[in-house]
Steps between C-alpha positions, in 0.01 A plus 500: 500500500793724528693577180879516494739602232865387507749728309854367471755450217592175593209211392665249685434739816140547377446136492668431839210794631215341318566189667552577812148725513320223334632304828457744750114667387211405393327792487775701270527492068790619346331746185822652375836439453769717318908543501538845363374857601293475182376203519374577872297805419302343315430204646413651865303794293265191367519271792441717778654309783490505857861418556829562314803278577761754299868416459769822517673377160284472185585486161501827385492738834451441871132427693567833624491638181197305418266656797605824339321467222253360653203755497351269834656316793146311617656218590695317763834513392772219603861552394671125374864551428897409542596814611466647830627805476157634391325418768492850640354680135247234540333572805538867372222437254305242748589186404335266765804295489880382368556192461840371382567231213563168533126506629417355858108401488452651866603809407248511198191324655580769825530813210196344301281458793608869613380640197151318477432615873501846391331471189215304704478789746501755222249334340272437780507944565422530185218252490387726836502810346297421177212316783499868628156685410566816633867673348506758796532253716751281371842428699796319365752394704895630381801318658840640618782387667442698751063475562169399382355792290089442517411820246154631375533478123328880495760620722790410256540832292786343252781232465789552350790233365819484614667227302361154545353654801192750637454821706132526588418838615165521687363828682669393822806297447770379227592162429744328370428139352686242343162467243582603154232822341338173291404325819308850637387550128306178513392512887369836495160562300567637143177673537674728786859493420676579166853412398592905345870424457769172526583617860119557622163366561259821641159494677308708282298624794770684583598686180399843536632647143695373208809683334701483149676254637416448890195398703434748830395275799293682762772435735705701250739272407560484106541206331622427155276377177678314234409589172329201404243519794450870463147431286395252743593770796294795300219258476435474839383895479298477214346240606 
């Protein structure tokens, strides 16, 4: 079942989209609903969905300003809205799609069944990769625009964010995905790779030597440790 949550100021609009999913899908439940900034944080904190339909105008702020303060994008994110002059921030912060108020059902069952094609992909990798006995061996696959990255897991030396999107660096090649950190936090084996900063998950194979503040890879690139993950860091020393 694939959980959706429908942020909007107007209820009239949230009925109208309740309807016409409860028409369309059988297989989707609306868990959360909310028309202000407020409101919305906490309900897709609790709910955890799989899909959020998010208008541009809320209550008090802007959706924009909502996925700011949101600590996690990990989920499929559809923008619902009168205004189309937006369309181009959206995309900036990977919005699958932009649909424009009064609502055509086409466009929504076509954005809908976008979204649960790539979380049914994701899902399957991940499902892959935890049937995998042997770590060393593991591949995952990483698309781009422009190829199909197939990458050893014990090749990738770091990742780094870069918005709502990822640079994985591995020991031969850099990419740049459309993934946010979250999605390579959750993919990648916590017993391997540790999240040392906002900006970065690290394989800790590769750390060679840990600063005040910085963790010395053996490729000798530094990366940063926030201060709140600087006993967890340590730890991995002492250990």
């Amino acid at each position: 079942m694939v959980k959706i949550a429908i942020i909007d100021d107007e209820k009239n609009v949230r009925i109208v989209i309740k309807k016409m999913l409860h028409l369309l899908f059988l297989d989707c439940k609306i868990v959360a609903e909310a028309a202000s900034i407020k409101d919305a944080l906490h309900c897709i904190s609790q709910s955890k969905p799989d899909i959020v339909l998010l208008d541009i105008e809320l209550e008090d702020g802007t959706g924009f300003s909502l996925l700011k303060q949101l600590p996690n994008l990990d989920f499929k994110l559809i923008f619902i809205t009168a205004f189309n002059q937006y369309a181009i921030n959206a995309f900036k912060v990977n919005a699958l799609d932009y649909i424009l108020k009064p609502i055509e059902p086409s466009e929504l069952e076509l954005a809908i069944n976008k979204a649960k094609e790539l979380i049914s992909s994701e899902d399957l990798l991940k499902k892959q990769l935890g049937n995998l006995d042997n770590f060393e061996h593991s591949t995952i696959v990483i698309k781009t625009t422009e190829a199909t990255h197939f990458i050893n897991i014990n090749d990738i030396l770091y990742c780094k964010a870069d918005g709502s999107y990822t640079y994985v660096f591995t020991k031969n090649q850099t990419i740049f995905t459309s993934k946010n950190l979250k999605y390579f936090e959750d993919l990648l084996s916590n017993q391997v790779f540790i999240r040392t900063h906002q900006s970065y998950l690290v394989n800790k194979t590769e750390i060679l030597s840990i600063k005040d503040k910085t963790i010395l890879l053996k490729s000798n690139t530094e990366i940063p440790i926030s201060v709140r993950r600087k006993a967890q860091i340590t730890s991995i020393f002492n250990a």
